[in-house]
C-alpha positions as CSV (number, residue, x, y, z in Angstrom):
1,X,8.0,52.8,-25.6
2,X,9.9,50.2,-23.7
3,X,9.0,51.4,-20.2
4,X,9.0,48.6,-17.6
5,X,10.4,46.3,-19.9
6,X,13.2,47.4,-20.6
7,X,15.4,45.8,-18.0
8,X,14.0,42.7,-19.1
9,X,15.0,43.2,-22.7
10,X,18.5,44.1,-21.3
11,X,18.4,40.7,-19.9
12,X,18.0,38.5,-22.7
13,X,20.8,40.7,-24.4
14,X,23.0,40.1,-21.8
15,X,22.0,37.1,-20.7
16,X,21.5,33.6,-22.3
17,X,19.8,35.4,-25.4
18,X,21.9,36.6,-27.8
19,X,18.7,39.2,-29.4
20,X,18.9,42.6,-30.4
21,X,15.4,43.9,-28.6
22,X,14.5,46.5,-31.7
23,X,10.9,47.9,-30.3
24,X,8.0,46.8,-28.2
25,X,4.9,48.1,-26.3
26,X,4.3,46.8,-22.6
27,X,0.8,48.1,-23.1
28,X,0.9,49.4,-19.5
29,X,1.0,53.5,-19.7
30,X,-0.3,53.3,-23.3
31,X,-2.3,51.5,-26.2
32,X,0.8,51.4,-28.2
33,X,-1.1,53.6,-30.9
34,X,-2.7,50.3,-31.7
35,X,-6.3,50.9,-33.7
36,X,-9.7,48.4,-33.4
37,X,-11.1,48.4,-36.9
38,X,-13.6,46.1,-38.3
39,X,-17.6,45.6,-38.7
40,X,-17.9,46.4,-34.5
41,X,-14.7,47.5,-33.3
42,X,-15.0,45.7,-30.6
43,X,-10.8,45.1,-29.3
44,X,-10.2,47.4,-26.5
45,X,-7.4,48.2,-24.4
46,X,-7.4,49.0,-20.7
47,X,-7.5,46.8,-17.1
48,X,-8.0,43.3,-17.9
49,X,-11.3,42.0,-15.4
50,X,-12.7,38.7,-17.6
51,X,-10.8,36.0,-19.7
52,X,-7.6,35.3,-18.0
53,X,-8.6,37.3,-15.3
54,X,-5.4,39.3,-15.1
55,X,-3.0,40.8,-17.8
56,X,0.1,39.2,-18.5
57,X,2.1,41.4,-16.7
58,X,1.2,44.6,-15.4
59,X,-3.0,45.4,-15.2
60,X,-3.6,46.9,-18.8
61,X,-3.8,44.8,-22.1
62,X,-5.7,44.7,-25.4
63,X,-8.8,42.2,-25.5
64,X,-11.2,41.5,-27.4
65,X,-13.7,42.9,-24.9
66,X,-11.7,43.3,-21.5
67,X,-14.5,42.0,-19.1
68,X,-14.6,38.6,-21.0
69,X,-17.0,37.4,-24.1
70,X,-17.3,39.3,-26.9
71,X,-19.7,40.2,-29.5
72,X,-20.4,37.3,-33.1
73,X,-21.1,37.3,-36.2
74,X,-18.4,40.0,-37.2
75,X,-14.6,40.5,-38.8
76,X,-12.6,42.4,-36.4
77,X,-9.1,43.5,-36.6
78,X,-6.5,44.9,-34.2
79,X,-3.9,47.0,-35.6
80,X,-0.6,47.9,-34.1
81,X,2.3,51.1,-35.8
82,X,4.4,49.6,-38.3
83,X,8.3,49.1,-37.3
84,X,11.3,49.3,-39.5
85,X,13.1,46.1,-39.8
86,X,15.2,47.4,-42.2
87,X,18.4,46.5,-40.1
88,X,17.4,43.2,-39.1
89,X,18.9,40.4,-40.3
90,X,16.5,37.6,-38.4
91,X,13.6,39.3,-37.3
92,X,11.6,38.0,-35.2
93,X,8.2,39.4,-33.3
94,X,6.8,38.1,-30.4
95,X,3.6,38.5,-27.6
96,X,1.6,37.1,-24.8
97,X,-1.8,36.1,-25.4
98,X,-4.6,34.4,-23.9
99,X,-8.1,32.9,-25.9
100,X,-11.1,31.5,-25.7
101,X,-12.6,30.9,-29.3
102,X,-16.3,29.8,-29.1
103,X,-16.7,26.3,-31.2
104,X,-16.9,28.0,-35.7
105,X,-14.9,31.2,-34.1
106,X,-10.9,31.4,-35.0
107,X,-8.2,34.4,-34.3
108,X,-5.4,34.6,-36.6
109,X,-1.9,36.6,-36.9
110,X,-1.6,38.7,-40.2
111,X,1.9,40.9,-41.2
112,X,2.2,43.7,-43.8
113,X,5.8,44.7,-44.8
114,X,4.3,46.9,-48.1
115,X,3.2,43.9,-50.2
116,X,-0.1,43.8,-48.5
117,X,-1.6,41.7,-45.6
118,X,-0.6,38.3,-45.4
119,X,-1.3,35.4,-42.7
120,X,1.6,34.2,-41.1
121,X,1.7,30.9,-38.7
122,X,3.4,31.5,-35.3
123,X,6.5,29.4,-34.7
124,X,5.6,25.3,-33.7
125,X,2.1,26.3,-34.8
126,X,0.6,23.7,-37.0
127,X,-1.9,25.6,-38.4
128,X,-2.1,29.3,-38.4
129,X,-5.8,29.8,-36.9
130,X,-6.3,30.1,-33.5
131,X,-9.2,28.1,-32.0
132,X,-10.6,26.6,-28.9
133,X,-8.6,27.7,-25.8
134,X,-5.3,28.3,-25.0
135,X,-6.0,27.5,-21.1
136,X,-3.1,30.5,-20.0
137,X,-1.0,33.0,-21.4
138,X,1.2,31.6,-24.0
139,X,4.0,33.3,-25.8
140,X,3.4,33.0,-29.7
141,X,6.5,33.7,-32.0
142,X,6.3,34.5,-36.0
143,X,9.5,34.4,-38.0
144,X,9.6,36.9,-40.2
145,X,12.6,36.7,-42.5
146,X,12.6,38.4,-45.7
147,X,11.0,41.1,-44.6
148,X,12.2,44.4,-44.5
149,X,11.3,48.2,-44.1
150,X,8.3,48.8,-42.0
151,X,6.2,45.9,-41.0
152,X,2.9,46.4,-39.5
153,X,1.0,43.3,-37.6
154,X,-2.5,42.9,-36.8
155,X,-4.4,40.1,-35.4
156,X,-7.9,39.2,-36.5
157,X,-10.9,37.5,-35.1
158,X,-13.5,35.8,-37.4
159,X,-16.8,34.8,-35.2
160,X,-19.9,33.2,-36.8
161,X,-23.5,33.8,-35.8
162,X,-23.2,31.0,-33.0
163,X,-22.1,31.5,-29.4
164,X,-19.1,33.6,-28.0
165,X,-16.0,32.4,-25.9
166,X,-14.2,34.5,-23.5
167,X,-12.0,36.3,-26.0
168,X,-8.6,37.0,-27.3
169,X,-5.9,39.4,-24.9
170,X,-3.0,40.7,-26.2
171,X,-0.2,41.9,-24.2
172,X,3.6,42.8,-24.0
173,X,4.7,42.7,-27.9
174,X,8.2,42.8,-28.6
175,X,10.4,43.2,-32.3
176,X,13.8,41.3,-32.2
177,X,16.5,40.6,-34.0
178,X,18.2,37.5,-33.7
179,X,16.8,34.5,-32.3
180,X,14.9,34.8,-28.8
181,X,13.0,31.8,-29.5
182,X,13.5,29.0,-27.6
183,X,13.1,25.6,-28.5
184,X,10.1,23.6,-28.6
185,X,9.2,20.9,-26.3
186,X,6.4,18.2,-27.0
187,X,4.4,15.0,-26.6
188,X,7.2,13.7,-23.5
189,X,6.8,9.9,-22.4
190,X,5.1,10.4,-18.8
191,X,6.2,6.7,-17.9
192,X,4.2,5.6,-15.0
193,X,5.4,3.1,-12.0
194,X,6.5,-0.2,-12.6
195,X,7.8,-3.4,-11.2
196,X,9.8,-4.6,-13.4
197,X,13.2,-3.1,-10.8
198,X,16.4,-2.5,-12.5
199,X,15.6,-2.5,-15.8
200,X,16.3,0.3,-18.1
201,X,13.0,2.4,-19.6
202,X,13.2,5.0,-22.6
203,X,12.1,8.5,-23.3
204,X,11.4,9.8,-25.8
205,X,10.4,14.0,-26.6
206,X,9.5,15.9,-29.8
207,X,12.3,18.6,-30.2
208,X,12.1,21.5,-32.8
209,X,14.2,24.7,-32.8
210,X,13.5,27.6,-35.4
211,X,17.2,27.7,-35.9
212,X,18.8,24.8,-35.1
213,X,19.7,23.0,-31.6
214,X,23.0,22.6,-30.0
215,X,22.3,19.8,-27.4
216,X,19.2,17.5,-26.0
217,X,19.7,15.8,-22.7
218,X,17.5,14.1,-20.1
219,X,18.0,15.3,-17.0
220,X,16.8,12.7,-13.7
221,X,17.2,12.4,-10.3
222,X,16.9,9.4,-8.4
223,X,15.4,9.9,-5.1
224,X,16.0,13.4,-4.5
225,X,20.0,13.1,-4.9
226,X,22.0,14.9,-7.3
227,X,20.8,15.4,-11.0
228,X,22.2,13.8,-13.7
229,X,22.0,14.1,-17.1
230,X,22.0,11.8,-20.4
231,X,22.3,12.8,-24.3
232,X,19.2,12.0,-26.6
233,X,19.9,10.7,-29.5
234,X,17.8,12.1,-32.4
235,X,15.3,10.0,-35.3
236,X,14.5,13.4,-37.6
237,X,12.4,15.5,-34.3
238,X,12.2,12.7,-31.8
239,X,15.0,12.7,-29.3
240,X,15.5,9.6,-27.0
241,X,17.6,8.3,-24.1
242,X,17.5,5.4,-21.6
243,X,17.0,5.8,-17.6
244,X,18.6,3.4,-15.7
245,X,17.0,0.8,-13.9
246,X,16.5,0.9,-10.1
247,X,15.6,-1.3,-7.0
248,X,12.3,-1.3,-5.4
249,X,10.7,2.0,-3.9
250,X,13.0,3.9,-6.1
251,X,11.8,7.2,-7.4
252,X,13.0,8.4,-10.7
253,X,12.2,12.3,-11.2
254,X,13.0,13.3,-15.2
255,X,12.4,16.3,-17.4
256,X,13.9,16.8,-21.2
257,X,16.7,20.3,-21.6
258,X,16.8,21.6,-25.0
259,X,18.9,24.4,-25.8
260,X,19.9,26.3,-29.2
261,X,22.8,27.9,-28.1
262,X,21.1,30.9,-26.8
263,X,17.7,30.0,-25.3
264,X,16.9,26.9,-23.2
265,X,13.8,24.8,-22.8
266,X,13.2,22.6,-20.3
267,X,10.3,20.4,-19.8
268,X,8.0,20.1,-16.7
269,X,9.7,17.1,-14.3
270,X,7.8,13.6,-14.8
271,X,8.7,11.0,-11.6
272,X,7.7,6.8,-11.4
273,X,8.3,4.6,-9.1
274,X,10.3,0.9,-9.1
275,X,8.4,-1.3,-7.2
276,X,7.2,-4.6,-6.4
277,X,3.8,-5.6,-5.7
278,X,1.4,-5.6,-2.5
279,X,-0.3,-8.3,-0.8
280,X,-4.0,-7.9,-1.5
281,X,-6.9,-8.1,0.8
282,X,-5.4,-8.2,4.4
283,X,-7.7,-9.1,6.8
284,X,-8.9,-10.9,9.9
285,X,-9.4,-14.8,10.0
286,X,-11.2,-15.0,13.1
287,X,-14.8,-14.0,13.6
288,X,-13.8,-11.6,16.4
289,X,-11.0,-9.7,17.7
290,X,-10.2,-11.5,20.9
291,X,-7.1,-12.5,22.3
292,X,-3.1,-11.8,22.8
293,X,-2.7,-12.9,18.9
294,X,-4.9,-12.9,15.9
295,X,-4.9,-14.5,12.8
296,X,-4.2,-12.2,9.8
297,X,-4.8,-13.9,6.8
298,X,-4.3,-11.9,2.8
299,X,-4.3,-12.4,-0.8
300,X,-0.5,-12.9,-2.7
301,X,0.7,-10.3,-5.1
302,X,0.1,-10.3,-8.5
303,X,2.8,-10.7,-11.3
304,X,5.3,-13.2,-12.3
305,X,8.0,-12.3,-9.3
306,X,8.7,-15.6,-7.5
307,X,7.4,-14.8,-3.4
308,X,10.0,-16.4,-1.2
309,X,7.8,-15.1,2.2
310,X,6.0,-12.7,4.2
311,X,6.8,-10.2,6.8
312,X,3.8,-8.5,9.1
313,X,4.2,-4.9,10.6
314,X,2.4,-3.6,13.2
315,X,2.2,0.3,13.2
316,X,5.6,-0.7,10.8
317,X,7.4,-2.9,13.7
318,X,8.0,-6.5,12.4
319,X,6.0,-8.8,14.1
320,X,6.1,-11.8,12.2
321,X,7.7,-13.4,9.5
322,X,6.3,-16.3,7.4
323,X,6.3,-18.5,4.4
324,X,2.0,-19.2,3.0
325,X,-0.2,-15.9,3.5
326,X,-1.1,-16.6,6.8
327,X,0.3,-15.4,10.4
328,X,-1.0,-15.0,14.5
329,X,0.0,-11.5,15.1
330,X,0.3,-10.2,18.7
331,X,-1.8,-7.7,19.3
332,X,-1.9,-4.3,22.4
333,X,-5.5,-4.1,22.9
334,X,-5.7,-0.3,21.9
335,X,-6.1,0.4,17.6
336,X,-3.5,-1.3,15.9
337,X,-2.5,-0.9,12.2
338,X,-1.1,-4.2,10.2
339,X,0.5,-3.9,6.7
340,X,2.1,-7.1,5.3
341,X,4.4,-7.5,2.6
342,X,6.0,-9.5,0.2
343,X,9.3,-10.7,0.2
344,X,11.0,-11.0,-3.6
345,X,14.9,-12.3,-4.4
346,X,14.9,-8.6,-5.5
347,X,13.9,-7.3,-2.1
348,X,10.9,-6.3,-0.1
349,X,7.4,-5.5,-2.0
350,X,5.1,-2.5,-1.1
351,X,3.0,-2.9,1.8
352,X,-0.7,-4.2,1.9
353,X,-3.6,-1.2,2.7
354,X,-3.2,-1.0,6.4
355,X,-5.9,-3.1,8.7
356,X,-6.7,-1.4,11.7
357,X,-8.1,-3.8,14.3
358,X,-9.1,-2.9,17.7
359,X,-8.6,-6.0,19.6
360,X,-10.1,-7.2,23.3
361,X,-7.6,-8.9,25.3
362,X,-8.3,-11.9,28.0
363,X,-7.4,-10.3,31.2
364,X,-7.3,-11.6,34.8
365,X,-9.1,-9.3,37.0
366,X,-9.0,-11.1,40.0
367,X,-8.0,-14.1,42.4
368,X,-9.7,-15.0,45.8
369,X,-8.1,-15.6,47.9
370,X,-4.3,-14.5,45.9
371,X,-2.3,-15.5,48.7
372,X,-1.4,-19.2,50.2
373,X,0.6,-20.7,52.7
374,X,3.0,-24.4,51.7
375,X,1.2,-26.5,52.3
376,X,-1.9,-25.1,52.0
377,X,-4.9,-26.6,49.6
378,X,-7.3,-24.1,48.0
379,X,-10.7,-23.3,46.0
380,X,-9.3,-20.0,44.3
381,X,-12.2,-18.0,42.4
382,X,-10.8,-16.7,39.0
383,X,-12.3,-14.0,37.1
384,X,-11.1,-12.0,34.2
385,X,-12.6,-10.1,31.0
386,X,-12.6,-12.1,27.1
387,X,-10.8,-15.3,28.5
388,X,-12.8,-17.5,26.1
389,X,-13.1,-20.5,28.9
390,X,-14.1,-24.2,27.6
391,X,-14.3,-27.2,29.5
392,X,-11.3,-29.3,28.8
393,X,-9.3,-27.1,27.1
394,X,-7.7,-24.5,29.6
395,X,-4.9,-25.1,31.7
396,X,-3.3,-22.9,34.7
397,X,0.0,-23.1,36.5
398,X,1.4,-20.7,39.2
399,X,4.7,-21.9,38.9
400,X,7.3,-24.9,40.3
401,X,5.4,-26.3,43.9
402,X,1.9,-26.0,43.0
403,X,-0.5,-27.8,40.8
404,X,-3.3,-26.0,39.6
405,X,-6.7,-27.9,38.5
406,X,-9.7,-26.1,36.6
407,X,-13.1,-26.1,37.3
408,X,-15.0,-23.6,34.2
409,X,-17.9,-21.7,36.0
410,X,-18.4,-19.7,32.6
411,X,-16.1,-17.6,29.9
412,X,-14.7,-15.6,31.9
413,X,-14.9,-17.4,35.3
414,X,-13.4,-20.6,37.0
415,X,-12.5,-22.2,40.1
416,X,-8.9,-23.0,41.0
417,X,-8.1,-26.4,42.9
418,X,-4.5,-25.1,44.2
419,X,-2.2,-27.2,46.3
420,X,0.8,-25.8,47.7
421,X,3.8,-27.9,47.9
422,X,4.6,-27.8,51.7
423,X,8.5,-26.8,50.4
424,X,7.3,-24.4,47.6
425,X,9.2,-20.8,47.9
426,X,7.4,-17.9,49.3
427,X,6.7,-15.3,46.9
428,X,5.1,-13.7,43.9
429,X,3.7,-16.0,41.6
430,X,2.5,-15.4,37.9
431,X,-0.6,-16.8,36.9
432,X,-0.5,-18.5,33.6
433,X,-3.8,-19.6,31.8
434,X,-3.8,-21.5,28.1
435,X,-6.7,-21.5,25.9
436,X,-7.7,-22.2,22.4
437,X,-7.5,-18.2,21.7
438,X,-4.1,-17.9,23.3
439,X,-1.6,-17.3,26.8
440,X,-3.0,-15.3,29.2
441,X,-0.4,-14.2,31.6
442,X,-1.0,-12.3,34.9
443,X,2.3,-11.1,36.7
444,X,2.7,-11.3,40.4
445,X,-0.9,-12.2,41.0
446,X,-0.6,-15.1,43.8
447,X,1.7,-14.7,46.6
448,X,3.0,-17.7,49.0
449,X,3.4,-16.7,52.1
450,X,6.4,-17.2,54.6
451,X,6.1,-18.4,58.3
452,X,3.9,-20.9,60.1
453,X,0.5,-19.1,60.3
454,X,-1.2,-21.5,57.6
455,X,-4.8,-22.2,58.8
456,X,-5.4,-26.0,59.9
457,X,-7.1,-27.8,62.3
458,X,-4.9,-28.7,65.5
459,X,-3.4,-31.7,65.9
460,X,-5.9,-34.1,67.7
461,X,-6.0,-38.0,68.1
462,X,-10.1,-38.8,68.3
463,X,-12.0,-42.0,68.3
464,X,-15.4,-43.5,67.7
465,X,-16.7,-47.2,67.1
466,X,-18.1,-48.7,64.3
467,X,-21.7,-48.3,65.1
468,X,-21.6,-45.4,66.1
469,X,-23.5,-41.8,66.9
470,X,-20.6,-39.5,67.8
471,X,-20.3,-36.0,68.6
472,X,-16.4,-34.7,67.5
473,X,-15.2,-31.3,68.8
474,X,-12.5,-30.0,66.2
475,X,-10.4,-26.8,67.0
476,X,-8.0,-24.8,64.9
477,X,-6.0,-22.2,63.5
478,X,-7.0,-19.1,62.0
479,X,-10.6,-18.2,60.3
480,X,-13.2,-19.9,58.6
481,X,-15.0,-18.8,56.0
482,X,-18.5,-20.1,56.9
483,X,-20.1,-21.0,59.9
484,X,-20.8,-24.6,57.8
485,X,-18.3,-25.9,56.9
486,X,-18.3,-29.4,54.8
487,X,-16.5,-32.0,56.9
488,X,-14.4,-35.1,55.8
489,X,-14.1,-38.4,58.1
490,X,-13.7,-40.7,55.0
491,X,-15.5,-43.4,54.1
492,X,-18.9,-45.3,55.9
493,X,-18.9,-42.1,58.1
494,X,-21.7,-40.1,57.6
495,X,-21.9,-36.0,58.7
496,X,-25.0,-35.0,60.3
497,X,-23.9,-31.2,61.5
498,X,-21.0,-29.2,61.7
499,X,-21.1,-26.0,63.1
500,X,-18.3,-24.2,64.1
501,X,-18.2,-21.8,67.5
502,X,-15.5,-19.6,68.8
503,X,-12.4,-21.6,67.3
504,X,-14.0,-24.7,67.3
505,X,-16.1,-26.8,65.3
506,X,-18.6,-29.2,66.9
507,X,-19.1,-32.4,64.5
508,X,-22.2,-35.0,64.8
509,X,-22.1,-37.9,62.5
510,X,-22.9,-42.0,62.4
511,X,-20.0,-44.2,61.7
512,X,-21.8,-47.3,59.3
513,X,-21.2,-50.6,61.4
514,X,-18.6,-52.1,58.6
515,X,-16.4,-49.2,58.8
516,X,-12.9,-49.6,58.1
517,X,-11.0,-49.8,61.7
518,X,-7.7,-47.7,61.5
519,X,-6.5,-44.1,61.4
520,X,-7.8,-41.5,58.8
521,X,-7.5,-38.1,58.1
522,X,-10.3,-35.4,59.3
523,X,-10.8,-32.4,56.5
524,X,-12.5,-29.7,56.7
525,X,-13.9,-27.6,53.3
526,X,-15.0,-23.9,54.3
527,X,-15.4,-23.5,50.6
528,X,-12.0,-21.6,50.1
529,X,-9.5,-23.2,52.1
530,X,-9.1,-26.9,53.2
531,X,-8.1,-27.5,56.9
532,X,-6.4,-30.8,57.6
533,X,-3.6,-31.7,60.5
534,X,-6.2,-33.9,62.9
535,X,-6.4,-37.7,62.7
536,X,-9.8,-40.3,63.4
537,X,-9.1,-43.6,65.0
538,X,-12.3,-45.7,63.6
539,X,-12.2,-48.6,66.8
540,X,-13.5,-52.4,66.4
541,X,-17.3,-52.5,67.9
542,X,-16.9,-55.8,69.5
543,X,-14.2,-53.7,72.1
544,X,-16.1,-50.6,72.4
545,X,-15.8,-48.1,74.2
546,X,-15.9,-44.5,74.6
547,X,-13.4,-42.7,72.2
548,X,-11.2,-40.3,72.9
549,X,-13.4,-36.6,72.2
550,X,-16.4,-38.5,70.8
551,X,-19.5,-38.6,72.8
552,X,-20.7,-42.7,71.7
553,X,-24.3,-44.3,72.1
554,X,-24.9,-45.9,75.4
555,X,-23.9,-49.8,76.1
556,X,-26.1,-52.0,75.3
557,X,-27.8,-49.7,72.6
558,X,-25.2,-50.7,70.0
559,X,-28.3,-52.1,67.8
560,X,-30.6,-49.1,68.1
561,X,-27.4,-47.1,67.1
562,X,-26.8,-49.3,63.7
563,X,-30.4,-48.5,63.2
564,X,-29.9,-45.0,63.4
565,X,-27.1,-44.8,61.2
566,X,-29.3,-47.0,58.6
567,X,-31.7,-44.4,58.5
568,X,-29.7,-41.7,58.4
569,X,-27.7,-43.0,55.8
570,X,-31.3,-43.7,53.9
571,X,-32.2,-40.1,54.1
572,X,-28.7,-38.8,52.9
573,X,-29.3,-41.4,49.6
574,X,-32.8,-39.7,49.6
575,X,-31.4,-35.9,49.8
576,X,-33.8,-35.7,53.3
């Protein structure tokens, strides 16, 4: 009759519970001799398919119809061989079972020991009808002291003329004697997570034993270490005990052991969490993503914890630390991920959601020309990608020996006025550009150059007279970058042409007839570089003469000449 359960059985006796197993039916190779009876006969024993979808243990049970449902309005009654308890002095009868009562349907347990058929509640039970669902197989207990001699047990389903459920399954139905029950575990305070850190928080558990318990305890682990345990003290069936408090992003796991002295219960495990709140609402304070930093901006934490800061991570490096909800955050230019948090006396507060931002950052992407001689003076194009360029409001150094001036073409584009000291180091130099938006820094993009190969014009001493129509002829070093090149004599000297042929550069211009007599300096503006190096003797026009590598108007035509200048001078003011 025991069959598979046998070693079981042996267990408990051996084991933790101290119960004499007197009989039982696995309801595996056998119906137990157990007999349907009622107004449809309708329980049935064999391979379990519907309700719970499996038996208990093995594949066969009892049900009240074993494919699930089962048939109403009708009194049905499962009957199972009577056992003599005659030698028992606690016994006890136990059995799986799974149900699925239909709303106005009920199952109840009823025991004959010769008296007749009586009900009898299971153990914990409030009431002794079965109804609605037990949503898995439970183990239902009935004490059944006083009885003795054979006792037969029977179950029996009631269902009105309404709907059906999924049924009633009996399985695995063991006679004891002693006490195999375990105690009874209820209604345990799930405590959720908190922020108020290192304080203390109760639980509290309904305990009840059929015979009597030995010890309660509240077992907890905090953060996975090892498990410790507390006694509950008892108020009639509620047990309590106190957890201790913990520091922030502390997890407390619990669960509630109750034992009788032979059988233990222990509750399923409950966890919170000590914390302290998040910053709320993280999020951009700029209308686009652009730039080396951007400004985060969020939302304190609620509660009544006093915020003495803030710290910023980026993909949970600190990258900022701060006082108001506020902070510029550097940023990589690929998807970053920001959290912020709080900073308490009692330690650091939960991060904020994350804020992804995928940021564009200014970029230089080129200098022409990116390489300079001392001394040399040039119009450097600069281009680059989300520079945010305004007029006024950008400055650009290349490092000790060279001023940098700024000429915006457009957002992202600029001229450079760079003048080389004539004793600046040669080298790599790092560009560094300031805007409203941020630094931009661009390593190693300008490089002075070493030796004596800067491009100029060659040393030359020439002359013309005030009143004059002069032809110049200018050589010099190195390339030009246009054929035109914009020429310099200073002031009351006007340029016709300059055209520059194989290494040289032929100049025609009118010298105004009030020009300052003296030396100047003769510049020449290809449009990237400036040549310089040649000097222009302007001569008094009461001694004139011819001067030196300037072809001057005739004698005596010193009038006609002032009137050519005039006009030409005109038609300059006129843009002819």
């Amino acid at each position: 009759m025991l069959g598979w359960l046998a070693p079981l059985w042996l267990c408990f006796l051996n084991g933790a519970l101290a119960a004499e197993l007197l009989d039982g039916w696995e309801f595996e190779e056998d119906d137990g001799g157990c007999v349907a009876e009622g107004q449809t006969a309708q329980w049935e024993w064999g391979e379990v398919t519907g309700g719970p979808g499996a038996a208990h243990s093995g594949a066969r049970a009892w049900a009240l119809s074993l494919d699930g449902g089962y048939l109403n309005d009708t009194v049905d009654t499962l009957t199972c061989p009577a056992v003599d308890l005659s030698t028992a002095t606690r016994p006890v009868v136990q059995f799986e079972q799974w149900f699925d009562f239909f709303a106005g349907d009920a199952g109840h347990v009823e025991v004959d020991d010769g008296s007749g058929w009586r009900v009898v509640s299971p153990l914990y039970a409030v009431v002794p009808d079965l109804v609605g669902q037990s949503g898995s197989w439970l183990t239902a207990s009935v004490d059944l002291s006083g009885a003795s001699g054979p006792v037969a047990l029977r179950w029996v389903v009631v269902a009105d003329a309404s709907g059906v459920g999924g049924g009633w399954f009996i399985d695995d139905l063991r006679w004891w004697d002693g006490d195999p029950v375990a105690p009874q575990i209820d209604d345990v305070d799930v405590l959720g997570d908190t922020d108020d850190v290192m304080v203390a928080r109760a639980v509290s558990a309904t305990v009840r034993d059929d015979v009597g318990l030995t010890s309660v305890v509240l077992r907890y682990v905090v953060d996975g270490g090892a498990a410790q345990e507390t006694v509950m003290a008892a108020d009639a069936d509620v047990w309590t005990a106190a957890l201790p408090g913990g520091p922030p992003d502390t997890t407390v796991a619990y669960q509630v052991l109750a034992r009788d002295g032979e059988n233990e219960t222990v509750s399923p495990a409950v966890a919170f969490r000590y914390f302290l709140p998040a910053p709320d609402n993280l999020r951009l304070d700029a209308q686009r993503a652009v730039g080396h930093t951007l400004p985060l901006a969020w939302g304190p934490p609620f509660g009544g914890h006093i915020i003495e800061g803030y710290r910023v991570y980026r993909d949970e490096v600190l990258v900022a630390e701060v006082s108001t909800p506020r902070a510029d955050v550097p940023v990589t230019g690929g998807v970053d991920s920001f959290t912020v948090v709080a900073v308490f006396g009692e330690g650091e507060g939960d991060p904020s959601a994350p804020l992804e931002i995928t940021a564009s950052i200014p970029t230089v992407t080129a200098l022409s020309p990116a390489e300079g001689w001392p001394g040399d003076h040039l119009h450097v194009g600069l281009t680059g990608a989300y520079l945010l360029l305004t007029d006024g409001r950008v400055t650009a150094t290349l490092g000790e020996g060279i001023s940098v001036g700024v000429s915006i073409r457009d957002v992202d584009s600029a001229v450079l006025d760079v003048q080389i000291a004539a004793d600046a180091e040669p080298g790599g130099r790092d560009l560094v550009i300031g805007t409203p938006s941020g630094v931009t820094t661009a390593l190693g993009v300008f490089t002075v150059l070493d030796g004596d190969d800067r491009p100029r014009l060659n040393e030359a001493e020439l002359a013309v007279w005030q009143g004059d129509t002069a032809t110049l002829q200018l050589t010099y070093v190195g390339e030009m970058a246009t054929d035109e090149p914009s020429v310099d004599l200073g002031p009351d000297i006007v340029i016709d042409s300059a055209v520059a042929v194989s290494g040289g550069l032929t100049v025609s211009c009118v010298v105004s007839g009030d020009a300052a007599v003296g030396d100047r300096a003769v510049t020449v503006d290809d449009g990237v570089r400036i040549f310089d190096g040649a000097t222009l003797t302007v001569r008094n026009s009461t001694t004139q003469g011819t001067g030196n590598g300037c072809v001057s108007a005739p004698h005596g035509g010193l009038v006609a000449a002032v009137g050519a200048a005039a006009a030409l001078l005109s038609r300059r003011k006129r843009g002819m």
